[in-house]
Every structure is written in structure tokens, then in C-alpha cells.
N, C-alpha and C positions, 0 to 999 in steps of 0.2 A: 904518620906516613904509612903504618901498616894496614890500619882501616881504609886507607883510600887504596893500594892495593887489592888488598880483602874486597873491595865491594865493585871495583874494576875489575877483579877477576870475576865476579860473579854476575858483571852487567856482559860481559864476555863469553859469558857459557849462556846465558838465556839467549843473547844472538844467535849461537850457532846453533844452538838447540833449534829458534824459530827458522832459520834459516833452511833446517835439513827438512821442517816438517812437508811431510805429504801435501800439496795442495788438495782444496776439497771439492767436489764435485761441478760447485757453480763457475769456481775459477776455469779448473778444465773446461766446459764448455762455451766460458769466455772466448779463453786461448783459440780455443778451433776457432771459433766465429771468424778470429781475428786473418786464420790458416786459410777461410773460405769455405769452412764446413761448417753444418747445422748444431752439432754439437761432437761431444767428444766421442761418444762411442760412432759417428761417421768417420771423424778421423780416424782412429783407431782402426775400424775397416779397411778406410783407405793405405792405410799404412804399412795393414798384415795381410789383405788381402786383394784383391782384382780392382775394386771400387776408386774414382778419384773423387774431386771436386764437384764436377763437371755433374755427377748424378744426384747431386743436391739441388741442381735447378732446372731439370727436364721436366716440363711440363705434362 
């Protein structure tokens, strides 16, 4: 019973471990797509500064 603790506890820490990690760049710019922007540093514009959506498809 203690090894399956012991190895429950330790299927439990690599969870949260994956769980906290940083997403990496492609996913971010997934994400936007998803938001309506070209990628992530639009968003990120969009969000800190003046810029929205909208200037990602003016032609």
C-alpha cells in the first residue's frame, strides 16, 4: 500500500508540475488566433496597448 501511495504521490507532482509550466510560443499564438488576432505578440498589443482586432484585417 505504500508504493502505490509513493507513486500516486509522485504521478501528482509531475501533474502539477505540467500543469504550472509556461505554454510555448506556438501554443500562444494558437490561443490568439482563437481571440481573433494574427498571433500572440498582436494580442499582447492589443491588450497593453491602443491596437484591437479589427487592425489585423484592414486591408
Amino acid at each position: 500500500m505504500e508504493k502505490k501511495h509513493f507513486a500516486l504521490k509522485k504521478l501528482l507532482e509531475a501533474v502539477e508540475k505540467e500543469l504550472l509550466k509556461k505554454p510555448n510560443r506556438k501554443t500562444l499564438d494558437r490561443l490568439s488566433l482563437l481571440a481573433g488576432f494574427q498571433d500572440w505578440d498582436s494580442f499582447q498589443e492589443a491588450l497593453h496597448g491602443e491596437a484591437d482586432a479589427k487592425t489585423n484585417y484592414e486591408v
